[in-house]
KOLLO-747298 format. One record per residue (C-alpha): residue in three letters; x, y, z. Coordinates in steps of 0.2 Angstrom, whole numbers, plus 5000, padded with zeros to 4 digits. Each point is the difference from the previous one (the first is absolute). Layout:
<sites>
ALAXYZ ...
</sites>
This chain:
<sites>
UNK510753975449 UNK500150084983 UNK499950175004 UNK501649955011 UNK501049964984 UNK501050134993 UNK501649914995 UNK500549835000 UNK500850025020 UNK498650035004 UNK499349824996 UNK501849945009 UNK499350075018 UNK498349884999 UNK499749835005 UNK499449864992 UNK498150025006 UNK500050184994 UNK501049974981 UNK498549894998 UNK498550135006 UNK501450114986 UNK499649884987 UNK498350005003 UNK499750174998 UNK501150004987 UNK499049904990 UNK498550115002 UNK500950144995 UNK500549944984 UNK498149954997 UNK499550165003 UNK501450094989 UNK499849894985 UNK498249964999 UNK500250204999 UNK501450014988 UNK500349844991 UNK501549915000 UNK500949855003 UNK499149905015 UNK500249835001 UNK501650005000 UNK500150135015 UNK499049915008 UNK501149845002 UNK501650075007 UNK499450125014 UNK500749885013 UNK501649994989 UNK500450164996 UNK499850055018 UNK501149855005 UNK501350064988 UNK500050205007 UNK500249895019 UNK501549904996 UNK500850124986 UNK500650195002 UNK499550084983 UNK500750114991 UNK501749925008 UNK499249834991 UNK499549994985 UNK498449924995 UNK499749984981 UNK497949974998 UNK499749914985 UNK498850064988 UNK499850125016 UNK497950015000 UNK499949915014 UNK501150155011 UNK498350105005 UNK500449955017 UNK502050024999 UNK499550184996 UNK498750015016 UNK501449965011 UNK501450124991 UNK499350135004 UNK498550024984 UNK498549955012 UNK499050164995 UNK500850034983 UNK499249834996 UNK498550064999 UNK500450104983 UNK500649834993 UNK500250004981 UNK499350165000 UNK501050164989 UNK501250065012 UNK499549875011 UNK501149855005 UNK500349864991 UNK499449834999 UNK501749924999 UNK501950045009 UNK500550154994 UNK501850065008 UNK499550194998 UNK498749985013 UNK501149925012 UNK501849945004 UNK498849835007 UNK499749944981 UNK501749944997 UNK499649974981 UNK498650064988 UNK499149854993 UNK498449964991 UNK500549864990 UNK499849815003 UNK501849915006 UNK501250115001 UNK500250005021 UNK501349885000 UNK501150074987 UNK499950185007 UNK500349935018 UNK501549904995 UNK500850154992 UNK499650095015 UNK501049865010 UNK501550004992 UNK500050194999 UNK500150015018 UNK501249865001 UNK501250124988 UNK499650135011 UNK500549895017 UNK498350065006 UNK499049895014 UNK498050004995 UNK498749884996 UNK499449994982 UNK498449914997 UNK498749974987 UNK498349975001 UNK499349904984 UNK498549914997 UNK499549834995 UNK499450064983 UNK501450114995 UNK501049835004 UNK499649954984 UNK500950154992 UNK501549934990 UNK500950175009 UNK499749945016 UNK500849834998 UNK501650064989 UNK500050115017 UNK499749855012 UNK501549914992 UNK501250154999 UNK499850035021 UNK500149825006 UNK501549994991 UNK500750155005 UNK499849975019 UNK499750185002 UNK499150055018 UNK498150034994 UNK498449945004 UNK498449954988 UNK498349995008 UNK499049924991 UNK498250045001 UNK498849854994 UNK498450054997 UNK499549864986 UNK499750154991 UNK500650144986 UNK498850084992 UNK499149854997 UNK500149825007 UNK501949964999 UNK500549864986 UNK501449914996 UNK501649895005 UNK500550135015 UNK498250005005 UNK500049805002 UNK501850025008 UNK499250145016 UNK498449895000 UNK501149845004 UNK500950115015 UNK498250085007 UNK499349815005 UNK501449925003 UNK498949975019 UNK501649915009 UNK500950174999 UNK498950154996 UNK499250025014 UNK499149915015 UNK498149944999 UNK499150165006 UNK498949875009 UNK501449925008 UNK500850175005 UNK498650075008 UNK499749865011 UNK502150015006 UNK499850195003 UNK498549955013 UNK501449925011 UNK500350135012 UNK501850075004 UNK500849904987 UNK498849994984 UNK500750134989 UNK501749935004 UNK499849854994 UNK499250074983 UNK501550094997 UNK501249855004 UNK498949874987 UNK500050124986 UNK501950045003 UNK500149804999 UNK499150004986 UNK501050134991 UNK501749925006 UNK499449824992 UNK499450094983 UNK501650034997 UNK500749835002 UNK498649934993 UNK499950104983 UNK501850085001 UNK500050044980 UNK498650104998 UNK499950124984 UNK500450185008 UNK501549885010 UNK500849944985 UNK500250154992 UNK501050085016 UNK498650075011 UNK499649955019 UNK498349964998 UNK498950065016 UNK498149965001 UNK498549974996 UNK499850145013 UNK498050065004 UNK500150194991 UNK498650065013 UNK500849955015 UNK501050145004 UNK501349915014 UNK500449874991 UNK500350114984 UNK501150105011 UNK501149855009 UNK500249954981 UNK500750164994 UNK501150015014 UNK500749854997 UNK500450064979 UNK500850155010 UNK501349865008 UNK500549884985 UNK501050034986 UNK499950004983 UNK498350024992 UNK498549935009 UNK498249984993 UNK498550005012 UNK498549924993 UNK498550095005 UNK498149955000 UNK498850144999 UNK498150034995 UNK499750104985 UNK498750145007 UNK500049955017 UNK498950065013 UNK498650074986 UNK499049824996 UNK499350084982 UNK501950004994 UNK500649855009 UNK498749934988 UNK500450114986 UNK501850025002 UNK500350024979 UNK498550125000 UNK500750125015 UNK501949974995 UNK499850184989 UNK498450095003 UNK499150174998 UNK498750075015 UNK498749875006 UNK498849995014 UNK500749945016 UNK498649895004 UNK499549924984 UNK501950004991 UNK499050074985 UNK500950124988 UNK499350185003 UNK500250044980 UNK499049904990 UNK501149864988 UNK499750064983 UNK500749914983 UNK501850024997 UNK501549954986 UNK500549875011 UNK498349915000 UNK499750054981 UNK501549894997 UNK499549865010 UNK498449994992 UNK500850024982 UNK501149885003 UNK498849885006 UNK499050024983 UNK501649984992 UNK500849855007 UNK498149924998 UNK500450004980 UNK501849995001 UNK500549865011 UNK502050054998 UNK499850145011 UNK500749995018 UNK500050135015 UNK501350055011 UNK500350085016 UNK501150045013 UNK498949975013 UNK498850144997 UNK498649904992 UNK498550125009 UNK501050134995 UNK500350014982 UNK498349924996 UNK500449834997 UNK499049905013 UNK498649944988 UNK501149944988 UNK500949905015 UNK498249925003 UNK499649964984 UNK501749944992 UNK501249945017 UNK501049914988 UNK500550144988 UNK500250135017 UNK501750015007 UNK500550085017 UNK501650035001 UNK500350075015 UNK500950185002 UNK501149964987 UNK499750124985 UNK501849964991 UNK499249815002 UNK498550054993 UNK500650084986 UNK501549844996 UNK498649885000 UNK498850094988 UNK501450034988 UNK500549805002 UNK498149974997 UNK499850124985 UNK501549904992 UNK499149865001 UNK498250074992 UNK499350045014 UNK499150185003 UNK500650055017 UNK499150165007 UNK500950105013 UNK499050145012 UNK501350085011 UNK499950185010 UNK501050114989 UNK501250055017 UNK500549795002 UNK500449974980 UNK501250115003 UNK500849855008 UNK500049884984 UNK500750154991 UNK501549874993 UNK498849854998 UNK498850114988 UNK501750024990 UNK501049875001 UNK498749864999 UNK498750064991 UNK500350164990 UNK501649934991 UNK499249854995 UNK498450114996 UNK499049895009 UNK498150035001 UNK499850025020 UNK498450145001 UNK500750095014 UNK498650115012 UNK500550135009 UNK498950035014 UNK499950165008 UNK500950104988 UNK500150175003 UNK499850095018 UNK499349885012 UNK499950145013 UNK500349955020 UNK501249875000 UNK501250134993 UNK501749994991 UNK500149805003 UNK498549994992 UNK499750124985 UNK500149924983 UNK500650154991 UNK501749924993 UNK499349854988 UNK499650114983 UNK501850065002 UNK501149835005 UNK498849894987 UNK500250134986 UNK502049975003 UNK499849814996 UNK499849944981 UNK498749884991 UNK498950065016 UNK498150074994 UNK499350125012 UNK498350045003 UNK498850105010 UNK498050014999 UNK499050145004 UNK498749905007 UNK499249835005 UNK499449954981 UNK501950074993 UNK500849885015 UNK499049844992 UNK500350064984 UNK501850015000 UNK500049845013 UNK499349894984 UNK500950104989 UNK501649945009 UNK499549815003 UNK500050014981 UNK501750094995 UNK501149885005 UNK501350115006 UNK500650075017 UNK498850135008 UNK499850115012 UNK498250065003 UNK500150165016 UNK498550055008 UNK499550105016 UNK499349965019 UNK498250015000 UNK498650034987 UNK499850104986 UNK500050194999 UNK498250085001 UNK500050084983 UNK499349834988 UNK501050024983 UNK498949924988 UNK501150014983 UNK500849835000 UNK500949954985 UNK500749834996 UNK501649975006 UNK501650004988 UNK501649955004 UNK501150175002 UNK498550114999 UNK499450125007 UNK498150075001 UNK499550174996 UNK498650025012 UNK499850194995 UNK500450094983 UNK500650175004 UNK501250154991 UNK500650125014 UNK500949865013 UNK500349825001 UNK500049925015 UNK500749815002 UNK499649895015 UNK500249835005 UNK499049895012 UNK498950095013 UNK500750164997 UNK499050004983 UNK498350025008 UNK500950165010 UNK500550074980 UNK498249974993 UNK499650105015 UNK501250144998 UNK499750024979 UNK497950005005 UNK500450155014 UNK501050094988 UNK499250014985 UNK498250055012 UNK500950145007 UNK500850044984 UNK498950014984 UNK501650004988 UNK501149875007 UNK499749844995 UNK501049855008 UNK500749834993 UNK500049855011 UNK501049844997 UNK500049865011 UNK501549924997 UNK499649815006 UNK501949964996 UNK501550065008 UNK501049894991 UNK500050004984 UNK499150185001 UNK499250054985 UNK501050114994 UNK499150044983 UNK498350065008 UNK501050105014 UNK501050094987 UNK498750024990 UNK499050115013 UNK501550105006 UNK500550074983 UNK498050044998 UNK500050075018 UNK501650075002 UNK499949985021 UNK499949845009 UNK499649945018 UNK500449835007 UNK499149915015 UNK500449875010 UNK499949905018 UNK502049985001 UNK501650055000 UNK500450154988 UNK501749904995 UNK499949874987 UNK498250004996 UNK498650084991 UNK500850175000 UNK501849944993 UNK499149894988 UNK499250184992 UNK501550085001 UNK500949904991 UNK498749994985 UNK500450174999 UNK501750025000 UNK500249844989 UNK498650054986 UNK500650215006 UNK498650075001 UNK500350175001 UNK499350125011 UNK499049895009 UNK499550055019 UNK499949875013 UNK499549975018 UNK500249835009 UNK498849965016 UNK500749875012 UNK500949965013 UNK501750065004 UNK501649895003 UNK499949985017 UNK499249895012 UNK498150035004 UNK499650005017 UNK498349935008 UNK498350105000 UNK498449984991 UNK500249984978 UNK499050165000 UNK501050125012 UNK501649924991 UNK499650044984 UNK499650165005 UNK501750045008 UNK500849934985 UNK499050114988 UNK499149864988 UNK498650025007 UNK498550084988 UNK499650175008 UNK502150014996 UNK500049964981 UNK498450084997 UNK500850175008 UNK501849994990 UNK499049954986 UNK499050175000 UNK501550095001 UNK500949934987 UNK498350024990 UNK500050195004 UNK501450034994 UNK500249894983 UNK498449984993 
</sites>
């Protein structure tokens, strides 16, 4: 059947038998592409039979679908056309692991965020409305991005609108992990509600054995069914607020998905279907281990075991420090929006339950309730990928910078992440934290530096933002380690020929560069400073070394707007220092599309074989 599918008309032309030999192979072409790859696979898994119900009933790119979050659209992509380009999944120059309209006029809207579906659907709505246009608009939106404050601003606006749209909602149980939470309870009441969800699979497969008439009767008792739900629990949540509620509706039964989504077609106003799928259906090792497969790099087919061996990283580091921490300090709290696995955290859920708080996907939540617990004494840490605090961008502002309140904000995967691309990258924080006052902003250049600074910050008692990469440390062990000092920086190498500053990872890249150099180069020798804080930067040390050096290069794993680079240039114009020379390595404003850390650091030029070959250059020439 697959080989059969080239575009979604294709999929219109088959039977019901043969869209579920479809979803089958399907699936095991997804196993085979991202146990390959990596990616995002739980999630596809789930809603094979609804996305190709959707492409059945619905005639994209007429329709409009909007994904949210968008990593579960592996198999969207398979049926628009991207069968074989999926196999260069997250890949540079390869396709993308999330909608991406350049690719094709079937991804309505690029996503790559939690909860933003409805909103985006509902604009597209009443655009269309404007336009006296005639299509269906629909968005597809998980359980766990439910919980999203976005999404139910969103919910609200449509069912008071009464615009023509449809919300399919996909409940899995799941986000990233288990789902938590008043929502949660809310869809958990709905799924076993029995007298309407759907008939006794025991019952019903002893009616379809009644020959002729079986599988008639099955659909007329569950139409009952669904006709009494109604007047039996007529003011149900979704209901209240304006939507036709529609469902439970079994996500792997491809018919009944597709008499379901007819029906959306026909009623007015916007309708929300209620969906029950598996997370990792059809491969038993994610089914059990949904969390584990929901984001995942290459792993053996039979055994589900990764094919890279799990190495140490910042994100355990922290968990551990904190654990050691909050063992001595019983004011220390935890906080996560639902990523407990994934920023480190799931030991100190063990061991202290009633200081860990799960908040759902939620990170301007996350960051009001630490800022009302620091008011109150409490020391509230807050691990969040650096791409998602983007979102509590006014809460680290509003609630807890102008009351310079001591929230330790982590930012987790800082810098390039690599293949979940421009959604992903966490390029931007140095430069939107810098912008916001009373904020301290730090970054270690390895493991020891990150615990260091960790204490160091439970003990300052002021807002702070610690930044530190995906992964482990850098191969190059810097033993110099200096006691940290508020606003100071550490000179890890005295030099007089060139200073180079770094922050973060990038400071084990300089040490390398300044060793290199002065090997090749017998009358060079190079300064290093590791800057540990972005904010406030040290300026005295950092001026100190460019009037001795009189040229200056600056590293960093971000955005060349607003961070490291600005903070050195403006020590020089503000202290004018004269005829000083300066190069800035990182990454330009722009967005950073997906591929591995090490071919995009190369195309961006901060990688080391580039600042080791401008640095010889410039040495050439001036010394």
């Amino acid at each position: 059947m697959l080989e059969k599918i080239n575009s979604p008309e294709d999929i219109r032309k088959l039977n019901t038998k043969e869209k579920k030999q479809l979803a089958e192979e399907i699936r095991k072409y997804l196993l085979e592409i991202v146990s390959e790859n990596g990616g995002h696979l739980a999630s596809n898994l789930g809603v094979v039979e609804l996305t190709i119900a959707l492409h059945s009933i619905f005639d994209l790119p007429k329709d409009k679908i909007v994904w949210d979050v968008g990593h579960q659209t592996y198999v969207h992509k398979i049926i628009t056309g991207r069968k074989e380009q999926l196999k260069t999944l997250r890949k540079l120059n390869g396709i993308a692991g999330f909608p991406k309209s350049k690719e094709s006029d079937t991804d309505s809207f690029n996503t790559g965020h939690s909860s933003t579906s409805i909103s985006a659907a509902l604009g597209m709505a009443r655009a269309r409305d404007i336009k006296g246009e005639d299509n269906s608009v629909l968005a597809v939106i998980g359980d766990g991005a439910l919980t999203g404050g976005m999404a139910l601003e969103a919910l609200n606006d449509a069912g008071w609108s009464q615009a023509k749209m449809t919300v399919i909602l996909n409940d899995n149980e799941m986000s990233i992990s288990k789902n938590i939470g008043g929502i949660n309870m809310l869809l958990s009441k709905l799924r076993t509600k029995k007298t309407y969800s759907k008939s006794s699979d025991v019952v019903k497969k002893a009616v379809l054995k009644i020959p002729g008439i079986g599988k008639a009767i099955v659909k007329a008792v569950i139409r009952i069914k669904r006709s009494i739900k109604q007047l039996i629990i007529p003011k149900m949540f979704f209901e209240d607020i304006g939507f036709r509620y529609l469902g439970p509706v079994d996500g792997h039964d491809i018919e009944e998905l597709e008499r379901m989504l007819k029906i959306s077609k026909q009623l007015e106003g916007p309708v929300l279907i209620h969906v029950l799928t598996k997370k990792g259906k059809g491969y038993e090792i994610a089914e059990k281990n949904p969390d584990k497969f929901h984001a995942t790099g290459p792993f053996d087919l039979e055994t589900g075991k990764s094919k890279k061996e799990k190495k140490k990283d910042y994100s355990k580091v922290l968990g551990e420090k904190l654990v050691e921490l909050a063992r001595k300090n019983d004011k220390i709290v935890a906080i996560t929006a639902s990523m407990k696995d994934g920023t480190g955290l799931t030991q100190f859920a063990k061991e202290f339950p009633e200081r860990f708080f799960d908040i759902g996907i939620a990170e301007q939540h996350a960051i009001g309730v630490a800022a009302g617990m620091a008011k109150e004494g409490i020391v509230p840490v807050v691990p969040i990928y650096s791409s998602f605090y983007q979102r509590a961008y006014d809460q680290v502002i509003h609630d807890v910078a102008i009351q310079n309140l001591p929230v330790i904000m982590c930012v987790d995967r800082a810098g390039i992440v690599g293949a979940d691309g421009e959604t992903h990258q966490g390029t931007l924080d140095m430069a939107f934290f810098r912008l916001v006052p009373n904020l301290t902003i730090m970054a270690p250049k390895d493991f020891k530096e990150l615990e260091e600074m960790l204490e160091f910050a439970v003990n300052l008692k002021k807002p702070v933002v610690i930044r530190y990469p995906r992964g482990g440390e850098n191969e190059n062990k810097i033993e110099k380690q200096k006691r940290i000092e508020y606003g100071k920086g550490e000179i890890l190498k005295e030099g007089n020929d060139l200073t180079i500053v770094a922050i973060g990872k990038t400071v084990a890249r300089a040490m390398k560069v300044a060793k290199e150099i002065e090997k090749e180069q017998n009358n060079v020798l190079v300064e290093v400073i590791n800057a540990r804080f972005l904010k406030p930067i040290d300026k005295e040390t950092i001026k100190q070394s460019i009037q001795k050096t009189k040229k200056v290069i600056t590293i960093e794993d971000g955005t060349i707007i607003n961070g490291l680079a600005t903070a050195v240039q403006e020590i020089i114009i503000e202290e004018d220092l004269q005829e000083v020379k300066i190069k800035n390595y990182a990454y330009p404003d722009q967005y950073i599309e997906h591929g591995s850390v090490e071919e995009l650091e190369k195309i961006y030029k901060v990688d080391f074989e580039t600042i080791k070959k401008d640095f010889d250059l410039l040495s050439k020439i001036t010394v």
